[in-house]
Every structure is written in structure tokens, then in C-alpha cells.
Rosetta silent file (secondary structure, phi, psi, omega in degrees, C-alpha in Angstrom):
SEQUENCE: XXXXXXXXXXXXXXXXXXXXXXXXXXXXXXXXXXXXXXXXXXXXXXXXXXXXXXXXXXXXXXXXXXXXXXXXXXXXXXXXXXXXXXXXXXXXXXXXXXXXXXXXXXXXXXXXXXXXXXXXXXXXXXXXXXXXXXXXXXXXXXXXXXXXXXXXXXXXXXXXX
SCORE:     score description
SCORE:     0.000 S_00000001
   1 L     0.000  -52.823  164.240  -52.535  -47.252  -50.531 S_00000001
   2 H   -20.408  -54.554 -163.033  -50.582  -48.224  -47.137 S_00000001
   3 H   -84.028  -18.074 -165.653  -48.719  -44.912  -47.124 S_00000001
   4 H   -87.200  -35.101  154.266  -51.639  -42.611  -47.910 S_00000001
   5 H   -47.182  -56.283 -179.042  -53.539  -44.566  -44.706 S_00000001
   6 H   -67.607  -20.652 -164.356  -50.444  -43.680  -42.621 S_00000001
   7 H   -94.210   -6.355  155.656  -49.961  -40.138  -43.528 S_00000001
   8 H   -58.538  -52.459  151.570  -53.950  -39.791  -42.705 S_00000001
   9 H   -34.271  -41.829 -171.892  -53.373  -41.474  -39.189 S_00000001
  10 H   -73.767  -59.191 -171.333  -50.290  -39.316  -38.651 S_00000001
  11 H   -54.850  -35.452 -157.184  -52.170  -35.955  -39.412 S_00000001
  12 H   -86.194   -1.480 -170.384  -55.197  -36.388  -37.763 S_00000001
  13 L   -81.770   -5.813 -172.828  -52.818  -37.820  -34.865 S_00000001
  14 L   -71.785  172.074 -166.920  -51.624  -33.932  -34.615 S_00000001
  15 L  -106.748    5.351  175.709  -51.928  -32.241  -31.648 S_00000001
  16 L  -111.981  170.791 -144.635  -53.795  -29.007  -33.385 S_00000001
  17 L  -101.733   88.296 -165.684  -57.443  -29.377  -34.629 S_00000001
  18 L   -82.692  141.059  151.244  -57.083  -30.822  -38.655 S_00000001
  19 L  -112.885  136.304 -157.104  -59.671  -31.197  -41.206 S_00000001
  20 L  -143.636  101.087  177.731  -57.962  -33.702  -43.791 S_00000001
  21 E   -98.361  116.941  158.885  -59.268  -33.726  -47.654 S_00000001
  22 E   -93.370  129.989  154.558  -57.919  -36.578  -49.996 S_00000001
  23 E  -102.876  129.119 -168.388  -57.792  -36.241  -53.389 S_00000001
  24 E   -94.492  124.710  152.068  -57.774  -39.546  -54.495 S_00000001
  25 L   -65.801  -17.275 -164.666  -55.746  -39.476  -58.282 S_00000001
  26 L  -155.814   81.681 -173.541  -56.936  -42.993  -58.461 S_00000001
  27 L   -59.964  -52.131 -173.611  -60.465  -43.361  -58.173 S_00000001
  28 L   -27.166  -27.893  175.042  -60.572  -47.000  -59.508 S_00000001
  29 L  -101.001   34.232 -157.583  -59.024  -47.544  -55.937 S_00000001
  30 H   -90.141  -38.367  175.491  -61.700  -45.397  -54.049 S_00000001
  31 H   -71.009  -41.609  173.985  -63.671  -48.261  -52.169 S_00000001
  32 H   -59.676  -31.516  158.675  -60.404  -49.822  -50.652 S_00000001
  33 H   -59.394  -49.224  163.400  -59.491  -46.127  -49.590 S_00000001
  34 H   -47.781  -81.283 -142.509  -63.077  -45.508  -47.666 S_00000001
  35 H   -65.039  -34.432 -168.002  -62.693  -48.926  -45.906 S_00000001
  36 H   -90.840  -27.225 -149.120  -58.929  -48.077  -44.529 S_00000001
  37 L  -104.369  131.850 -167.770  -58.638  -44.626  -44.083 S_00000001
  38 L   -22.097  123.959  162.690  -59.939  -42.715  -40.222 S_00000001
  39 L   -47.175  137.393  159.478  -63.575  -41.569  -40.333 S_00000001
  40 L   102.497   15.248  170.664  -64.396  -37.864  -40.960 S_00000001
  41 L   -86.488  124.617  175.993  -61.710  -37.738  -43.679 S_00000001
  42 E   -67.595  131.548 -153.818  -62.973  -36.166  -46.959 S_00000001
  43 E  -147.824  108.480  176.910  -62.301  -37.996  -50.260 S_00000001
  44 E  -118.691  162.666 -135.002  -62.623  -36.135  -53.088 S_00000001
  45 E  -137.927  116.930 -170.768  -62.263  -38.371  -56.156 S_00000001
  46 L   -83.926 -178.852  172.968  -60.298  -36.976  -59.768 S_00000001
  47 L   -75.090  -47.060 -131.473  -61.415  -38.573  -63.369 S_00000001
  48 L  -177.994  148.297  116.462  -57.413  -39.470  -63.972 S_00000001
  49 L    -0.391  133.069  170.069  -54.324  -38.963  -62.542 S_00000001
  50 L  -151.898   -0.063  172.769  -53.772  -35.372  -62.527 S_00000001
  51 H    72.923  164.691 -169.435  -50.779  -35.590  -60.567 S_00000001
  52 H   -75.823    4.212  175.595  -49.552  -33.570  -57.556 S_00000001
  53 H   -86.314  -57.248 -161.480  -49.963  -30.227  -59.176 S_00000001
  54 H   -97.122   -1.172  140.132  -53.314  -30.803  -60.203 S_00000001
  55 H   -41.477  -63.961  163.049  -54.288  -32.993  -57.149 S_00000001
  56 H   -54.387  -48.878 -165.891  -52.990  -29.624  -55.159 S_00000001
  57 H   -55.111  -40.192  165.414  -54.864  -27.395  -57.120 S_00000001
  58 H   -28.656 -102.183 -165.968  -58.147  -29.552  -56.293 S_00000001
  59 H   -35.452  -75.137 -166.777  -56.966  -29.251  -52.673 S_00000001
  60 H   -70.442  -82.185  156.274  -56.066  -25.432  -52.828 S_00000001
  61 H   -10.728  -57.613 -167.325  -59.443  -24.044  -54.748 S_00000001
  62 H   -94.245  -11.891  149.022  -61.389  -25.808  -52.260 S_00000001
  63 H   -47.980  -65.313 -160.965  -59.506  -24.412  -49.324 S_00000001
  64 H   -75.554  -29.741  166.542  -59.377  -20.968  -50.818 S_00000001
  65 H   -90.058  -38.503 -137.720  -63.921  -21.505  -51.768 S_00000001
  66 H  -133.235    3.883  165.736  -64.997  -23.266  -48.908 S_00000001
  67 L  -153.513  156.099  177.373  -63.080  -21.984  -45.738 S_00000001
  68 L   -80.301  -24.684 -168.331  -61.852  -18.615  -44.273 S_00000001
  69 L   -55.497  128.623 -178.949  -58.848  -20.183  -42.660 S_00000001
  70 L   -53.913  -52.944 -154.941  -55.477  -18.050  -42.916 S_00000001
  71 L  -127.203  166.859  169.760  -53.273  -21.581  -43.800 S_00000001
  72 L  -142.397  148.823 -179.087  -53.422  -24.782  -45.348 S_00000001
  73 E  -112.536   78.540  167.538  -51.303  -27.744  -45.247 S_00000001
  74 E   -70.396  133.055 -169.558  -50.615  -29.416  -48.846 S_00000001
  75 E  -147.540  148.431 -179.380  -48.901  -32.568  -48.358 S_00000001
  76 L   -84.822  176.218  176.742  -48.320  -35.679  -50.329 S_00000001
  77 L   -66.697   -4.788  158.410  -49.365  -39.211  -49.805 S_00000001
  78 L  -101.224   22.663 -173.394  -46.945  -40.292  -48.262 S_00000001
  79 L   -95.217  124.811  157.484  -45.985  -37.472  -45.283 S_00000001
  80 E  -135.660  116.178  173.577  -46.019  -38.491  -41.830 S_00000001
  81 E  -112.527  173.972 -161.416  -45.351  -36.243  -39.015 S_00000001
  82 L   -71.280  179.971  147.680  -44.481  -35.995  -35.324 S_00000001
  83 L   -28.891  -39.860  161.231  -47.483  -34.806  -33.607 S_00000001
  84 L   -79.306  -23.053 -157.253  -46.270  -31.854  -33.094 S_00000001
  85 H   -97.326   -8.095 -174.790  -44.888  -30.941  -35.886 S_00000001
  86 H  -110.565   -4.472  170.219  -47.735  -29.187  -37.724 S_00000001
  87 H   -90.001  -83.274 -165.346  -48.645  -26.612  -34.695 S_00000001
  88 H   -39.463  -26.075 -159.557  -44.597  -25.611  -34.931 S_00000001
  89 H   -81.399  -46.986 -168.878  -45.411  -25.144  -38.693 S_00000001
  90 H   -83.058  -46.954 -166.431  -48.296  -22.879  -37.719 S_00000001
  91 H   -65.309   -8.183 -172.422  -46.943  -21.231  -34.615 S_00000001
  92 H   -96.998  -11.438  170.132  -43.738  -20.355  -36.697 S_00000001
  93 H   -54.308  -67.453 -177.614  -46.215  -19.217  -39.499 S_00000001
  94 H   -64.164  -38.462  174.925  -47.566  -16.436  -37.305 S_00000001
  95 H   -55.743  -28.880  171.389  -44.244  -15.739  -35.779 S_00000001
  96 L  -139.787  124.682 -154.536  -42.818  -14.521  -39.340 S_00000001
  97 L  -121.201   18.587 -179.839  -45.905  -13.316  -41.185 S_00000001
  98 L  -111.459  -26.204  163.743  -43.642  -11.906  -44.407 S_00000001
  99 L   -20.296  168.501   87.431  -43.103  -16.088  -45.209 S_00000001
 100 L   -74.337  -50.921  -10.606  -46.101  -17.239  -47.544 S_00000001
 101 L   120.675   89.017  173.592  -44.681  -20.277  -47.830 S_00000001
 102 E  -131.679  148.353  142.200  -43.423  -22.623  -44.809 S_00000001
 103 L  -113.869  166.714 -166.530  -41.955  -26.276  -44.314 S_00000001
 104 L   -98.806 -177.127 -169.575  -40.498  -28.431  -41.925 S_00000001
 105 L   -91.487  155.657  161.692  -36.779  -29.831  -42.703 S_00000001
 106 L   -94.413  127.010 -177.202  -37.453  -33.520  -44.007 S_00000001
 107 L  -143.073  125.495  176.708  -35.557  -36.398  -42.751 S_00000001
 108 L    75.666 -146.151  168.322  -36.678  -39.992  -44.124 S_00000001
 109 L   -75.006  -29.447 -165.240  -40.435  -40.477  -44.644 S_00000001
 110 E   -76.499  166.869  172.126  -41.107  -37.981  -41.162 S_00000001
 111 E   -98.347   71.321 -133.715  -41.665  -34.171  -40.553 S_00000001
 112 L  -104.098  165.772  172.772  -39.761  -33.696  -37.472 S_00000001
 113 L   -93.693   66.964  171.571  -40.382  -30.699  -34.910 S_00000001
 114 L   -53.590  136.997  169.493  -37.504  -28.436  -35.355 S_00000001
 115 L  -135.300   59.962 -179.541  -38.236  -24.893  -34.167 S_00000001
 116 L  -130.511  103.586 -150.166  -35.240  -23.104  -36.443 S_00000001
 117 L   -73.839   85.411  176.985  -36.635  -21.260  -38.648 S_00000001
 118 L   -81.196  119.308 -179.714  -34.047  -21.357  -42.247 S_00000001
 119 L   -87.122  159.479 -166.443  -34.854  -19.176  -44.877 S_00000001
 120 L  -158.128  151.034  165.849  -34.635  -21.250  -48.169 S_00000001
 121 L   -81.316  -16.880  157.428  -35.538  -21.007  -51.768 S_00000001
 122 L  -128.988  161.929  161.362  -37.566  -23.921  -51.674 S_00000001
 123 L  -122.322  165.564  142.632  -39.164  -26.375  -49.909 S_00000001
 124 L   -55.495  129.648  163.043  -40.332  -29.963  -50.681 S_00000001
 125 L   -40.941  -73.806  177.111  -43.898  -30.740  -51.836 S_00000001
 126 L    11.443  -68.074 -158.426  -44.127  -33.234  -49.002 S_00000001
 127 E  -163.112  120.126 -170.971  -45.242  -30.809  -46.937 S_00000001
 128 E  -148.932   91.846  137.585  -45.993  -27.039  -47.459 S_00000001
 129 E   -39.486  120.963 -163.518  -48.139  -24.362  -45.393 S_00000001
 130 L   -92.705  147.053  163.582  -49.811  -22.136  -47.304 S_00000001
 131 L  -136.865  153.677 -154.685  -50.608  -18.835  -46.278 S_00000001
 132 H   -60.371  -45.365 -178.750  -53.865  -17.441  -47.941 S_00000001
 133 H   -77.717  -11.668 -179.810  -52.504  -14.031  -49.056 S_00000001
 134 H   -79.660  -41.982 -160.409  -49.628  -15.297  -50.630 S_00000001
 135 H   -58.850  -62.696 -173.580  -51.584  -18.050  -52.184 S_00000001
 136 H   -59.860  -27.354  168.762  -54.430  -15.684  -53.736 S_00000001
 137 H   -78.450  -59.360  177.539  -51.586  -13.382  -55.153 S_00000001
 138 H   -88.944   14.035  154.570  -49.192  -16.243  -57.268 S_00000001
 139 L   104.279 -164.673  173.053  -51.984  -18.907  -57.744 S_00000001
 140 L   -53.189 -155.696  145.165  -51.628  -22.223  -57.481 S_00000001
 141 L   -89.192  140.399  170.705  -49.171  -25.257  -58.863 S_00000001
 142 L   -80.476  143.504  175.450  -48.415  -24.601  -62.465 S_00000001
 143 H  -102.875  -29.579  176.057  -49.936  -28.426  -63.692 S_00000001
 144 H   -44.995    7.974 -160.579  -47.770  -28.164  -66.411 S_00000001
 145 H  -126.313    6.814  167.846  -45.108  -29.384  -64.213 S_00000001
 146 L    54.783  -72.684 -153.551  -46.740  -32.549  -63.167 S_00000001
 147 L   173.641  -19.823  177.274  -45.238  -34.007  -60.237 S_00000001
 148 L  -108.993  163.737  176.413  -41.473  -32.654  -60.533 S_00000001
 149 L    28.177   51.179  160.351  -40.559  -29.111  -59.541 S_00000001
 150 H   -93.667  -11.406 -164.612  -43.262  -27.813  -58.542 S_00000001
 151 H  -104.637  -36.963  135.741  -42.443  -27.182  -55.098 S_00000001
 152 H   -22.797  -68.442  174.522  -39.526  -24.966  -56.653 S_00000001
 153 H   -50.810  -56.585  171.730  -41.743  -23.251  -58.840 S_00000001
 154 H   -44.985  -56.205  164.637  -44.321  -22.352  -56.177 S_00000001
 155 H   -49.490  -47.544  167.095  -41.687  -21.233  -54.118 S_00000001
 156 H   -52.163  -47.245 -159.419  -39.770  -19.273  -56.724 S_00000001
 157 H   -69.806  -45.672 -159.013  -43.128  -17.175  -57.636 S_00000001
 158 H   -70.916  -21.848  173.805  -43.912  -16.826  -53.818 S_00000001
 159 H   -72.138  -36.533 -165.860  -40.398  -15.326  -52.995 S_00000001
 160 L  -111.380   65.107  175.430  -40.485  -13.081  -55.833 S_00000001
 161 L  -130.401    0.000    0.000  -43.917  -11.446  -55.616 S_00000001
């Protein structure tokens, strides 16, 4: 519970304008989440487990229904970044617009704000910017993949479509 409180504090701690939806995997812990975590964060609440694939999917479907916005930022519970770090994410988003797909390098638990752009065949779940048209062309997370490789998979479809 601790880490998913910090990585809410860190994002909304960004220096660009955030809207920040949790999907809580584990409602049974849903009142202790409300009491810790920053007011105006959105807590949307699974059945089960569903894991980070189908916790993302939650999280992308209601991006992709309920706002217009070119990007999104899936990230797990435990991602904390500099301040800074998710406006380089965006401004290097617009700066290379054939990307669908962008992340920061990871070092430790943090995101740090590198602004050297590597192309790679994947990124870490941790933290992934979405961009809308790539998103609406390969989908989602496959949930058949649970929590491992997924962040591979996503990537693999988004390079080769």
C-alpha cells in the first residue's frame, strides 16, 4: 500500500497538469487506500486481481472512452518519478511522433529525466506513454500474459504495425 501512496505523491508532484486513476486489484484494501492516497485521485476498484495487464486495460479503455487526450501514462504501483520527468516523456513524445510507445531509462525504484532519446525494442511496464493512434491500432495488454512480458509484447506489436 506504501508504494502505491508514493508513486501517487510522486505523479501528481509532476510539474505538467496529471489526472491520476488507480485501479485498485485489491479492493478488500480500498478503505485504507481512500484514507492515504492525495485527494482528487480516482479509484477505480476490480472484483479480483486481474493483474497488470488487465489492471492496464481498465486504465487504457477508460482513457481511450472518456478523454480526447493524444497520451497516457500507464505505470505500476510502485513508479516514482523526478518531477520532471513525465513532461520530458511528453515533450520527447511530440518531438518523434513515429514512436507510439515511449519510456524513461529506469534506475532503482525512480524515472529519472534523461533527454536521450534510445530507440529500443522494449520498455518496462513501470512506466509507458501511450500514444492514442498507436494504441487504437494494436489494442491493449494481451491479459493472457498476466504480469510478465507484457511490456515486451506491447512493444513488439507497436513496433511492428
Amino acid at each position: 500500500m506504501g508504494w502505491c501512496v508514493d508513486a501517487a505523491e510522486s505523479i501528481l508532484g509532476s510539474d505538467i497538469p496529471v489526472i491520476l486513476t488507480i485501479i485498485n486489484n485489491s479492493p478488500e484494501d480500498r478503505k485504507e487506500l481512500i484514507d492515504r492516497i492525495p485527494a482528487g485521485v480516482e479509484v477505480v476498484d476490480t472484483d479480483m486481481n486481474l493483474g497488470y495487464t488487465g489492471g492496464g486495460n481498465i486504465a487504457i479503455r477508460s482513457w481511450l472512452e472518456g478523454s480526447d487526450s493524444e497520451f497516457a501514462v500507464i505505470g505500476s504501483h510502485d513508479l516514482t518519478v523526478e518531477s520532471d520527468a513525465l513532461g520530458i516523456l511528453l515533450r520527447m513524445a511530440h518531438a518523434f511522433p513515429e514512436f507510439g510507445i515511449l519510456g524513461p531509462k529506469i534506475e532503482g525504484r525512480d524515472a529519472p529525466n534523461s533527454q536521450t532519446l534510445v530507440d529500443a525494442s522494449w520498455l518496462s511496464g513501470t512506466c509507458l506513454l501511450l500514444r492514442r493512434e498507436c494504441i487504437t491500432s494494436i489494442g491493449g495488454f494481451d491479459e493472457a500474459l498476466g504480469s510478465y512480458c507484457e511490456d515486451v509484447d506491447i512493444c513488439w506489436r507497436a513496433v511492428r504495425q
